[in-house]
C-alpha positions as CSV (number, residue, x, y, z in Angstrom):
1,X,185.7,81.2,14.0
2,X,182.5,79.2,14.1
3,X,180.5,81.6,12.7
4,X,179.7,81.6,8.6
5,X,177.0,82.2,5.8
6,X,174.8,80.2,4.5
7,X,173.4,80.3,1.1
8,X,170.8,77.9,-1.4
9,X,167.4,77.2,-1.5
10,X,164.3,77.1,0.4
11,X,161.6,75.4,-1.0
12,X,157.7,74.7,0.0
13,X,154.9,72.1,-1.4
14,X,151.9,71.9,-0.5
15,X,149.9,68.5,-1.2
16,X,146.5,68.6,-0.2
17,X,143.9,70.1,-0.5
18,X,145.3,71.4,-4.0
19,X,148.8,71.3,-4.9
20,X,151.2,74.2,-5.0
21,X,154.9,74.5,-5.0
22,X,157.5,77.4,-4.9
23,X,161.6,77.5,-4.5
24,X,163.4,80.4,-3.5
25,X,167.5,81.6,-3.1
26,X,168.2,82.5,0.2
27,X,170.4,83.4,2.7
28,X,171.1,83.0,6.0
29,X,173.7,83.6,8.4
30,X,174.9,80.9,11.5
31,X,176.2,82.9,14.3
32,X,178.1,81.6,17.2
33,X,176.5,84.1,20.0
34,X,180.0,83.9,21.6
35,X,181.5,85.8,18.2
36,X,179.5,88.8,18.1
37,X,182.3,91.3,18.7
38,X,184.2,89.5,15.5
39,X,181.1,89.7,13.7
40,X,180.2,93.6,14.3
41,X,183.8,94.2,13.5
42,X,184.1,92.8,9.5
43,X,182.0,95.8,7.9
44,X,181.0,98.9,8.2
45,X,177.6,97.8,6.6
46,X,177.1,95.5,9.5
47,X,176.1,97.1,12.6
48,X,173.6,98.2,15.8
49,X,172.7,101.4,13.8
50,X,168.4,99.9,13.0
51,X,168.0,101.3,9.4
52,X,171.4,99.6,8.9
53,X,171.9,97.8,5.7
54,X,172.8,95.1,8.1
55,X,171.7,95.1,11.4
56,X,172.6,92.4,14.6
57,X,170.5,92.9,17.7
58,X,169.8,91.0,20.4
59,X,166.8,92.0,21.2
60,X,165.3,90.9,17.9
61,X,165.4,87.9,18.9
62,X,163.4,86.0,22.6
63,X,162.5,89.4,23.1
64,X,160.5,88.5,25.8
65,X,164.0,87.9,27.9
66,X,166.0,90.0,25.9
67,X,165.0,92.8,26.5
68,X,164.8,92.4,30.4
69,X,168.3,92.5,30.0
70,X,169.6,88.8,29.3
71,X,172.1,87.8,26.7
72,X,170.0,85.8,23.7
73,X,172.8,82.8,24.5
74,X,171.3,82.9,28.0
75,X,167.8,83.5,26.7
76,X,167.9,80.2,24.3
77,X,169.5,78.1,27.6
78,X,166.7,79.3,29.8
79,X,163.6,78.2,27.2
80,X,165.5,74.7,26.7
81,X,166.1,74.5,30.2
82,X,162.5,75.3,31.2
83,X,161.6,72.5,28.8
84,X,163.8,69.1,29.4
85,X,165.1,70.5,33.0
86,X,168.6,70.4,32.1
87,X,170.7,73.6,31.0
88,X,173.0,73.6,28.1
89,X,176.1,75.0,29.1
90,X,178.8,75.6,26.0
91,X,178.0,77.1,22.8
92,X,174.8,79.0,21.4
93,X,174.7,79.0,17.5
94,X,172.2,81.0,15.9
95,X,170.8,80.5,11.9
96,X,168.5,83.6,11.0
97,X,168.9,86.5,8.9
98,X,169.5,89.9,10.4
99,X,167.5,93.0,10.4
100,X,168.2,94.7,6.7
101,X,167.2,98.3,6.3
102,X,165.1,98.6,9.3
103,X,162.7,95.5,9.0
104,X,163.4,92.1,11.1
105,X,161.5,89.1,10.4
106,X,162.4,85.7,10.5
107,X,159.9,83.0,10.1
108,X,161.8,80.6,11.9
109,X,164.8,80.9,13.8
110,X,167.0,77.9,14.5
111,X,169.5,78.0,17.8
112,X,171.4,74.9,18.1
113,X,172.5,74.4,21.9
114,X,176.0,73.1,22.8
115,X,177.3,71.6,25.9
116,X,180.6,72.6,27.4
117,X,182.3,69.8,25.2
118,X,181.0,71.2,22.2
119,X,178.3,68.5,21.7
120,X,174.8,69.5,20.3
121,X,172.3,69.2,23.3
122,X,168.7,70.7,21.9
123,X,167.5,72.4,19.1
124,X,165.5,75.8,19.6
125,X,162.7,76.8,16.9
126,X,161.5,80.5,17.5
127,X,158.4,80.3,15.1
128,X,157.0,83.7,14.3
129,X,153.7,84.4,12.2
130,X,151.9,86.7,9.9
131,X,150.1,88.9,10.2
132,X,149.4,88.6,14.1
133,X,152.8,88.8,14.9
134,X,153.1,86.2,17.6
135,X,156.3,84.2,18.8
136,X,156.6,80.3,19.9
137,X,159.2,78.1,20.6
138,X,160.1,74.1,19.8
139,X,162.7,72.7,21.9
140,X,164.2,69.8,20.1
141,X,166.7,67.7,22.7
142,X,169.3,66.3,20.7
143,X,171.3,64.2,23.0
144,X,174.3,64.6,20.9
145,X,173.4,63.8,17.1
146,X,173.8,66.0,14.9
147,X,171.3,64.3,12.4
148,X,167.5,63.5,14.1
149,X,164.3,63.4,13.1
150,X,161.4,64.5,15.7
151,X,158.0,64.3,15.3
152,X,156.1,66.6,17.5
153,X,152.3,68.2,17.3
154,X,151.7,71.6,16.1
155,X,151.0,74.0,18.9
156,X,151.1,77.4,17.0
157,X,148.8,79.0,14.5
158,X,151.0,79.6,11.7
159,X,149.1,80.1,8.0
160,X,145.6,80.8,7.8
161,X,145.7,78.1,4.9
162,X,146.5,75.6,7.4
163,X,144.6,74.0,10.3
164,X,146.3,73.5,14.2
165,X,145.5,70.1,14.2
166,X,148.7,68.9,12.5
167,X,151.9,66.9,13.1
168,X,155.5,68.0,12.5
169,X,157.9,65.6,11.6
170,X,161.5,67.3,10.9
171,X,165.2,66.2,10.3
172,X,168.3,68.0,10.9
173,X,171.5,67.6,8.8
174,X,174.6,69.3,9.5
175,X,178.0,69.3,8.7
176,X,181.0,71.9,8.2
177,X,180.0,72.0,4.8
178,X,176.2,72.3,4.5
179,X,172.9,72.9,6.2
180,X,170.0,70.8,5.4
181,X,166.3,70.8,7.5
182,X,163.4,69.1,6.2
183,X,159.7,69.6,7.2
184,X,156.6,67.8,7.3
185,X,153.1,68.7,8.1
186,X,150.9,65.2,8.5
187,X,147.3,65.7,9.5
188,X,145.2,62.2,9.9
189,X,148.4,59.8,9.0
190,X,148.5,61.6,5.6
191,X,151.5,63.5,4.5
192,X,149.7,67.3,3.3
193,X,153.2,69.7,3.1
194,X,156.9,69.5,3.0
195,X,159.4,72.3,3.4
196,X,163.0,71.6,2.6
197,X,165.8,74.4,3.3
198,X,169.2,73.3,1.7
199,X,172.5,75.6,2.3
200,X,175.7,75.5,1.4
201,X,178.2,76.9,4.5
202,X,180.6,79.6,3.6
203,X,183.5,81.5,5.5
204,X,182.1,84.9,6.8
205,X,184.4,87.6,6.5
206,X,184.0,91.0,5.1
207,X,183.5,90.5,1.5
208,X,181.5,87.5,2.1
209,X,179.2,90.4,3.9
210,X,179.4,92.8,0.9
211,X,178.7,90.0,-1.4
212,X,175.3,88.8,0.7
213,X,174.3,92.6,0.8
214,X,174.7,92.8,-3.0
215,X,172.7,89.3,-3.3
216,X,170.1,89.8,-1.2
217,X,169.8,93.8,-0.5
218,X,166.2,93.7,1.0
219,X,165.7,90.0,2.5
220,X,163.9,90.6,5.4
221,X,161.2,92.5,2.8
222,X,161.4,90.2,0.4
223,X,160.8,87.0,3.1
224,X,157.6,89.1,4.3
225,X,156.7,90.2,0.4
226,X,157.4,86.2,-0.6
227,X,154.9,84.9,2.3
228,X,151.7,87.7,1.0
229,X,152.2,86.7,-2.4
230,X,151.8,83.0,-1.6
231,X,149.1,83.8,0.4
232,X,147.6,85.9,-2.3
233,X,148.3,82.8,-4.6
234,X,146.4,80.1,-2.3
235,X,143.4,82.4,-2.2
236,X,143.3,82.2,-5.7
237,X,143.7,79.0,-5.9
238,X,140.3,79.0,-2.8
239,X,142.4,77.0,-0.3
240,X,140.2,76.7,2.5
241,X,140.9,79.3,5.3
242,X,141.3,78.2,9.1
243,X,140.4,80.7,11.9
244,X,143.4,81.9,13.9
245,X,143.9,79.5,16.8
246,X,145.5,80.4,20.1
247,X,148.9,78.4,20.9
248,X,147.8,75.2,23.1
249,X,150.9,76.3,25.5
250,X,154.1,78.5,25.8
251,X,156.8,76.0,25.1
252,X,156.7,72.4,23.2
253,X,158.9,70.0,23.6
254,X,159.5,67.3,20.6
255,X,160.4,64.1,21.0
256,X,162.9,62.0,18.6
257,X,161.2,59.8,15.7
258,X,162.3,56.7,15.5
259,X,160.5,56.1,11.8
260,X,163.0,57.9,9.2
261,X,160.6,56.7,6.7
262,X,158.3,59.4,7.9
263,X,160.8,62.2,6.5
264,X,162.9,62.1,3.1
265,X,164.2,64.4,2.0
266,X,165.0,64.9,-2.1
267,X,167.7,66.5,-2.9
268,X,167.1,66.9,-6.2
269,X,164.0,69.0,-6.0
């Protein structure tokens, strides 16, 4: 199986205009959309039922084709496709956390696109935001490598505490063994945020389920608790606040950077 869990730490620091910094465990779960009958199968805990402890749904996800009926692997290839022009055509792999108790919310969801020979052909961000409730979606064309940096401009109101005019530069590590994506908000050639989400990959089976219920009983509330009180904690702090933008369009394409010094990533911090 291809699917598994993921578990570490997701951490945030904001430079500029004043610092601030937080770290927090999480978890996460990378789904090969081709496993799903495997996957509802390991628990009891896991299932369609919404106020599940643990709930997989399709249409929680690209609900905009989703719920016109298409399968979220054929969802993801359509948004690439309608982006570079070309159609991934093997494996859809999805890293998000599930509904949990009746709430769904991911702040970003990453589907990594496979050709038919099981090589990595784009990268699809579905960025969500609070508290308007909006969707967008990156499309990151790999070509192939499994470790890129792309730079790419920001297209989507995200944070009140942070302006539209910014660049993204992000970089992509992954292996059987771990999960690593690194991100950088740069506004006027000056680095002003980082976000670094490091994971360790585990085998998911059914007490690898139990065990991430135990561990995190109420993460989709606790992700949407966790992004009010930062918010609460830059208002404090009088971080200027940006008026909600529109999106400048309905899909973004990146582009591959060719300067890794614009992203390190520390693995230590």
């Amino acid at each position: 199986m291809n699917s598994g869990l993921c578990l570490g730490w997701l951490s945030h620091r904001r430079l500029s205009p004043r610092p601030h910094a937080f770290r927090y465990r999480i978890g996460l779960f990378y789904l090969d959309l081709d496993e799903q009958a495997w996957l509802m199968g390991l628990s009891r805990w896991l299932g369609r039922w919404r106020l599940a402890p643990l709930c997989w749904r399709e249409t929680d996800y690209l609900p905009t084709l989703t719920r016109q009926g298409q399968s979220l692997a054929q969802a993801a290839r359509l948004l690439v496709s309608q982006a570079t022009g070309q159609m991934p055509d093997g494996p859809v792999r999805l890293l998000a956390q599930l509904r949990c108790w009746g709430l769904s919310f991911n702040p970003v969801s990453f589907y990594f696109c496979h050709d038919r020979d099981g090589h990595l052909a784009a990268i699809l961000l579905e960025v969500r935001n609070t508290p308007w409730r909006q969707r967008f979606h990156y499309v990151l064309p790999t070509h192939g490598d499994q470790a890129k940096t792309f730079a790419m401009a920001k297209r989507f109101h995200v944070s009140p505490f942070m302006p539209l005019d910014m660049d993204y530069r992000l970089r992509f590590h992954l292996d059987p063994a771990q999960v690593r994506i690194h991100m950088e908000n740069w506004q006027g050639g000056q680095k002003v945020f980082e976000a670094d989400l490091a994971l360790k990959r585990r085998p998911l089976d059914r007490k690898a389920v139990h065990g991430y219920i135990l561990a995190f009983p109420w993460m989709s509330l606790r992700t949407v608790t966790a992004i009010y009180w930062q918010a609460l904690c830059l208002f404090v702090k009088r971080m200027p606040i940006h008026d909600h933008t529109a999106s400048r369009d309905d899909l973004a394409l990146g582009h591959p950077c060719e300067d890794p010094d614009h992203v390190r990533s520390d693995p230590e911090r």
